[in-house]
C-alpha positions as CSV (number, residue, x, y, z in Angstrom):
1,X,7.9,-21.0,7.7
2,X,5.8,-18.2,6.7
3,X,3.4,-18.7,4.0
4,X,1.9,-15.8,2.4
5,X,-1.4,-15.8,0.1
6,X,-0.3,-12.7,-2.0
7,X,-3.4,-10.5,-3.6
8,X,-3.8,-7.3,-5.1
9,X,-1.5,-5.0,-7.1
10,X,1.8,-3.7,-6.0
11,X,1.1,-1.7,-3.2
12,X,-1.2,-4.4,-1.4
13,X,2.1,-6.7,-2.2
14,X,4.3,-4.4,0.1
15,X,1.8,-4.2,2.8
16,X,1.8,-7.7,3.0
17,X,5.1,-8.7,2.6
18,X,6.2,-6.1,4.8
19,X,3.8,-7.5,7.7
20,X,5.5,-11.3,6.9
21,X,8.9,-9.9,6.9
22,X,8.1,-8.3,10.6
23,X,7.1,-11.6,11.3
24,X,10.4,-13.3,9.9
25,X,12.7,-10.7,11.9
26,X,10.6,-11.8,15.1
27,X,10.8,-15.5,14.7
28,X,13.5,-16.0,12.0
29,X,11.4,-18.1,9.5
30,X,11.9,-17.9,6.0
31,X,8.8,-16.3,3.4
32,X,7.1,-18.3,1.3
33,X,4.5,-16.9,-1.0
34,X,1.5,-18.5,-2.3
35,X,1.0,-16.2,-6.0
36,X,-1.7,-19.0,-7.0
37,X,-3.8,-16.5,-7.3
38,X,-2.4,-14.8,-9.9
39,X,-3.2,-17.4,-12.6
40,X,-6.5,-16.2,-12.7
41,X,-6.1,-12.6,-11.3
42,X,-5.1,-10.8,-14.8
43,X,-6.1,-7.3,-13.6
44,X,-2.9,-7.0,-11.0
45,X,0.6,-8.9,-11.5
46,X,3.0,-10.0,-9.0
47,X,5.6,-7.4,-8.8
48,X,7.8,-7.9,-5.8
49,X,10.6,-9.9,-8.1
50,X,11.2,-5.7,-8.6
51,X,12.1,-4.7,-5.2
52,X,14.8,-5.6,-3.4
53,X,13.0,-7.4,-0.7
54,X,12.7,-10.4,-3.0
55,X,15.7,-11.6,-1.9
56,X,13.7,-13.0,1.7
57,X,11.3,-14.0,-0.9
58,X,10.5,-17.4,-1.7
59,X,7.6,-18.9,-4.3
60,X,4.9,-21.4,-3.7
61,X,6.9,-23.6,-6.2
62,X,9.8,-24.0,-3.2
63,X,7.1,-24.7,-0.6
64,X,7.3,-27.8,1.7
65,X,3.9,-28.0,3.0
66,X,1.8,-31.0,2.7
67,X,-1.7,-31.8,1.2
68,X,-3.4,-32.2,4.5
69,X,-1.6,-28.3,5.9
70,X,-2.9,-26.8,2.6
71,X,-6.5,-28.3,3.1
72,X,-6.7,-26.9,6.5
73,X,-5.3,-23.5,5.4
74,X,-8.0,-23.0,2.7
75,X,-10.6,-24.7,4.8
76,X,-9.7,-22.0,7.5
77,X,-9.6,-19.2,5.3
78,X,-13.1,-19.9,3.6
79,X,-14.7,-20.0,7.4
80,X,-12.7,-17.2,8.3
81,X,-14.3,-15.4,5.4
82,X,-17.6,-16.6,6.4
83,X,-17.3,-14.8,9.8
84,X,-16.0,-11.9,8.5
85,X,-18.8,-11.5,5.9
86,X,-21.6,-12.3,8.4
87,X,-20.1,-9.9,11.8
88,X,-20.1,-7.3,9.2
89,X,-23.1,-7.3,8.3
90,X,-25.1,-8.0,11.6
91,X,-22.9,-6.1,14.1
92,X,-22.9,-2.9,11.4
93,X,-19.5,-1.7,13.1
94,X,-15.9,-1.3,11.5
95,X,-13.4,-2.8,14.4
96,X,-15.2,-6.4,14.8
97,X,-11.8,-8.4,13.8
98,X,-9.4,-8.0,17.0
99,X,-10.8,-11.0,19.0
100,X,-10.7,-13.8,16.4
101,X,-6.9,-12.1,15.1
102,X,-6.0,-12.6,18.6
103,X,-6.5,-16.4,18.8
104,X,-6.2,-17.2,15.2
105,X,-2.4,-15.6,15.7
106,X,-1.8,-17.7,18.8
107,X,-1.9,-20.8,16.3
108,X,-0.2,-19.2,13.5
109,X,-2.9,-17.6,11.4
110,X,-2.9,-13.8,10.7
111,X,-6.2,-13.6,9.1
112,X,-7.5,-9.9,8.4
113,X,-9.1,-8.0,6.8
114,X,-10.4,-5.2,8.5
115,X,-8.8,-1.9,8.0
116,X,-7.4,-1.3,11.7
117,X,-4.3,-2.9,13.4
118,X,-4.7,-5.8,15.6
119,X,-1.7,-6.6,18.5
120,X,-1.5,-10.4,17.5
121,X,-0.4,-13.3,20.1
122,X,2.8,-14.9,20.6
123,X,2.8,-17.9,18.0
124,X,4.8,-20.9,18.9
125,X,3.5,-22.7,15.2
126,X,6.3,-23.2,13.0
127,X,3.9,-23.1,10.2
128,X,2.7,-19.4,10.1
129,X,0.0,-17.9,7.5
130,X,-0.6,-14.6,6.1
131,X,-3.6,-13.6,4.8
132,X,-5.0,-10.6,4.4
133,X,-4.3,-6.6,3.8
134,X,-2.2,-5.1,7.1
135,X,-2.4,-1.8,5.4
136,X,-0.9,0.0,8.8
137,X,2.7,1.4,9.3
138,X,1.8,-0.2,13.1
139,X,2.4,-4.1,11.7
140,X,5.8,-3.2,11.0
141,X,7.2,0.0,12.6
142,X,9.3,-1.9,14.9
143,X,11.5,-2.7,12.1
144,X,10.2,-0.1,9.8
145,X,13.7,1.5,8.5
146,X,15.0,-1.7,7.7
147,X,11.9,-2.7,5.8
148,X,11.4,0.6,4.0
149,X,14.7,0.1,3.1
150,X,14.2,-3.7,1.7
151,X,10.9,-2.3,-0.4
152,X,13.1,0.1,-2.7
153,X,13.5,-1.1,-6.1
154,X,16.3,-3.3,-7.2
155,X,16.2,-3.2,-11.0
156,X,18.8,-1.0,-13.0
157,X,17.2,2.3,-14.0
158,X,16.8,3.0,-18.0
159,X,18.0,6.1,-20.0
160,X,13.9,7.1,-20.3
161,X,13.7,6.7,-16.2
162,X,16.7,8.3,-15.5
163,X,16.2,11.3,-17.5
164,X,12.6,11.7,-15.6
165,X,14.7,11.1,-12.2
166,X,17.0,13.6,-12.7
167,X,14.6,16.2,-13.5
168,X,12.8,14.8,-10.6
169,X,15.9,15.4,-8.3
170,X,16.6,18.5,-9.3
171,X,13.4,20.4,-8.7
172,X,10.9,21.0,-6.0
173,X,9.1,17.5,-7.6
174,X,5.3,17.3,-5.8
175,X,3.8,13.6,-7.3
176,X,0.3,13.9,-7.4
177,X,-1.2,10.7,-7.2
178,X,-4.4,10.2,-9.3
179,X,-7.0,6.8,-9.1
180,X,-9.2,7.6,-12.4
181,X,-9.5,4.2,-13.7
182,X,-13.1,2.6,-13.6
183,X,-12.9,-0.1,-11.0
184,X,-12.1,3.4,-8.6
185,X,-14.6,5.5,-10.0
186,X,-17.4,2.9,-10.1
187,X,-17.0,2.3,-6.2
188,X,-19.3,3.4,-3.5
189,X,-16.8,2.7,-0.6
190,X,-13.8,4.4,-2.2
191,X,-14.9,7.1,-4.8
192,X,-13.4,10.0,-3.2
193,X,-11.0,11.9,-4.7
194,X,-12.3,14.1,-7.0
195,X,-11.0,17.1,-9.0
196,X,-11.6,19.3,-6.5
197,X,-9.2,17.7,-4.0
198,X,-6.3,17.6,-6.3
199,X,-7.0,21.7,-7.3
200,X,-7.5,22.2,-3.7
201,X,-4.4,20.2,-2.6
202,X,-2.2,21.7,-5.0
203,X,-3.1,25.3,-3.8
204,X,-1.8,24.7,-0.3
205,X,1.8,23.2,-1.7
206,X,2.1,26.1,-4.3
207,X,1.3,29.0,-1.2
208,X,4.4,27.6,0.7
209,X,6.7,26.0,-2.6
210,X,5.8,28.5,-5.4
211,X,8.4,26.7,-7.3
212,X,6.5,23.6,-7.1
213,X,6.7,21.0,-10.2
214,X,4.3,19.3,-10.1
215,X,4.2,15.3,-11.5
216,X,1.2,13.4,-12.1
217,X,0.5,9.4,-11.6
218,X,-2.2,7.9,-12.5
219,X,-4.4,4.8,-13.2
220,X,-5.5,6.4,-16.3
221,X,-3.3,9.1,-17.8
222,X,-5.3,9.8,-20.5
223,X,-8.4,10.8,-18.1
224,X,-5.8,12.4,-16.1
225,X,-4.4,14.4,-19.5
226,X,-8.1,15.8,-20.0
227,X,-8.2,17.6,-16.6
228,X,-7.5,21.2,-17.0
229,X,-5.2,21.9,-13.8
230,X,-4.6,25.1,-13.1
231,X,-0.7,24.7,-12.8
232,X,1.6,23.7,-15.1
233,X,2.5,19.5,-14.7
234,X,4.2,16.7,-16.0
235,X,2.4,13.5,-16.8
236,X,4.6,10.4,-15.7
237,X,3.3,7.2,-18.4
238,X,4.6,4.6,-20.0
239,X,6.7,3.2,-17.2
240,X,5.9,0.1,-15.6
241,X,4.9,-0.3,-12.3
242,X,8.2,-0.7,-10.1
243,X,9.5,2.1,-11.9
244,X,6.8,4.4,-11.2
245,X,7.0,3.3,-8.1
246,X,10.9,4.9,-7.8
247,X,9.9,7.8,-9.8
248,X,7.1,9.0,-7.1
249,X,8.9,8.2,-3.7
250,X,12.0,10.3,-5.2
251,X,9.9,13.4,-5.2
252,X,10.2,15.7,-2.6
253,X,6.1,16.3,-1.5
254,X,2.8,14.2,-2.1
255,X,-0.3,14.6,-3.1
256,X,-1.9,11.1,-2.7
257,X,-5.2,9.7,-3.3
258,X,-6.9,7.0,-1.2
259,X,-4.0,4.1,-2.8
260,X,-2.4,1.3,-1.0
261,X,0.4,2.2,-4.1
262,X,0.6,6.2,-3.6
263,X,0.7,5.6,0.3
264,X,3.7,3.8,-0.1
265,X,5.2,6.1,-3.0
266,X,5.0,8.8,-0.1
267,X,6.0,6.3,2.4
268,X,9.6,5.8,1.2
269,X,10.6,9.1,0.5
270,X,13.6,10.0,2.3
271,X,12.9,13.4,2.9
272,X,12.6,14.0,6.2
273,X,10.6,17.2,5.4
274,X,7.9,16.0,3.2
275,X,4.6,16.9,3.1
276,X,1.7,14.1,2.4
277,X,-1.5,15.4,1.8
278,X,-3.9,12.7,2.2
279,X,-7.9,12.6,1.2
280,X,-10.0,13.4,4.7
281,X,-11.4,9.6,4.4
282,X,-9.8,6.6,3.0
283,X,-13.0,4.6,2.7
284,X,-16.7,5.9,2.4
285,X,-17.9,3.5,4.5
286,X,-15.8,3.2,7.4
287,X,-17.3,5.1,10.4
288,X,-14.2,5.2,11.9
289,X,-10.9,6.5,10.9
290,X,-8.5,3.6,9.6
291,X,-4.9,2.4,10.6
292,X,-3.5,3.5,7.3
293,X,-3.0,7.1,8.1
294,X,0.6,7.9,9.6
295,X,1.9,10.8,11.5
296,X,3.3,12.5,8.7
297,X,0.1,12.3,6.4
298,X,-2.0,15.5,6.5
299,X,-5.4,15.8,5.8
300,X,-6.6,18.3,3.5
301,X,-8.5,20.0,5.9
302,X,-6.0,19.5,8.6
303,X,-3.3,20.9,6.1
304,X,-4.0,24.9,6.1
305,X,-1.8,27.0,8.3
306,X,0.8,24.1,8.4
307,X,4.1,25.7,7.7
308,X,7.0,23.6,6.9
């Protein structure tokens, strides 16, 4: 069994998930997932019931683990945390998690939270735990296709989405991906994108695709609404967040902000020829450059001269 403490909106949800169901394939244990957390998380809901990987998906309500399992599981978790909180701070470097995921794994217990891939350790524990963000195509890549392909949405699509997919489809659709809300904007560790990188961004895609279109997604529209872009766009709203989800990985080219939920919008679109710009730093405060970046994401300053 694979038990998964789910956190975080949507796209945190697949990175997870997607890690457990690489886990699954391997060792052919069924997901179980611990949304506990949730009860008192109101800012993010859970959200995979939308995708069509829910069918591998079971809740903590079917879960057959005992009281003296879950006791050791949190217990391990809050010292895990401990550690995690204390080599931060007194070894002052980014990649300080690949010794303890390396013999927490070997018992069962992929624990991390650093934003790098670990190799874990061959697990003979039939109770396994996951915990933690995996935000790298590297946890899953070995069974990527099949997982990108369980991660789609599952729900029937409504008249209003439909109409937005088919215009979509049928032009040279760029989704610009915009974190305005608060919670980004007041961060020091991942304030990044700013105006200037979209305008900047969108330049490059209109000198090679002059027949761009160009869709915007975003946290907060109505932030989004006051910028004054210098090309003509389309604001996506009032869609929930499964549907926006479809909406941006059907468009053809990406403009994506530092978001575990644009990453994956760019992620699962099937053309093979798309272009992903992608900020030049993920995190503010990472001295080195994290595992979330794939080969087909271009930094902005990587980007000119590109031809596709």
């Amino acid at each position: 069994m694979i038990l998964v403490r789910l956190m975080g909106g949507l796209g945190n949800q697949m990175f997870q998930v997607a890690y457990a169901r690489m886990l699954a394939l391997e060792y052919g244990d069924n997901i179980y997932l611990d949304i506990t957390g949730y009860e008192k998380y109101k800012i993010r809901n859970y959200s995979l019931l939308n995708l069509k990987i829910n069918d591998f998906l079971k809740t903590n309500n079917d879960l057959e683990i005992n009281k003296i399992e879950s006791f050791l599981l949190r217990f391990s978790q809050k010292t895990y945390h401990i550690y995690h909180k204390v080599a931060k701070i007194s070894t002052k470097i980014d990649r300080y998690g690949n010794y303890p995921f390396k013999i927490l794994s070997k018992y069962g217990l992929y624990y991390n939270f650093d934003r790098y891939y670990y190799e874990s350790m061959s697990s003979k524990s039939k109770l396994k735990c996951v915990y933690g963000y995996f935000q790298s195509e590297k946890y899953f890549e070995k069974y990527s296709q099949q997982i990108c392909s369980e991660l789609k949405v599952n729900k029937p699509v409504s008249e209003r989405e439909q109409n937005e997919l088919d215009d979509i489809t049928q032009s040279n659709s760029i989704a610009v991906s915009m974190r305005l809300g608060d919670d980004y904007r007041n961060s020091s560790s991942l304030n990044i994108c700013n105006e200037d990188y979209f305008t900047r961004a969108m330049d490059e895609i209109f000198e090679q695709h002059p027949d761009s279109v160009f869709y915007i997604f975003s946290d907060d529209i109505d932030r989004a609404k006051k910028i004054n872009f210098k090309y003509p766009v389309r604001f996506i709203e009032g869609f929930q967040d499964y549907e926006s989800l479809r909406l941006m990985y059907s468009c053809k080219h990406f403009v994506i902000s530092n978001s575990s939920f644009s990453w994956w919008g760019a992620y699962l679109a099937d053309n093979p020829n798309k272009i992903i710009i992608a900020p030049d730093r993920w995190y503010n405060d990472c001295k080195i450059k994290p595992d979330i970046y794939f080969e087909q994401m271009l930094s902005l300053n990587s980007f000119k001269g590109v031809s596709t």
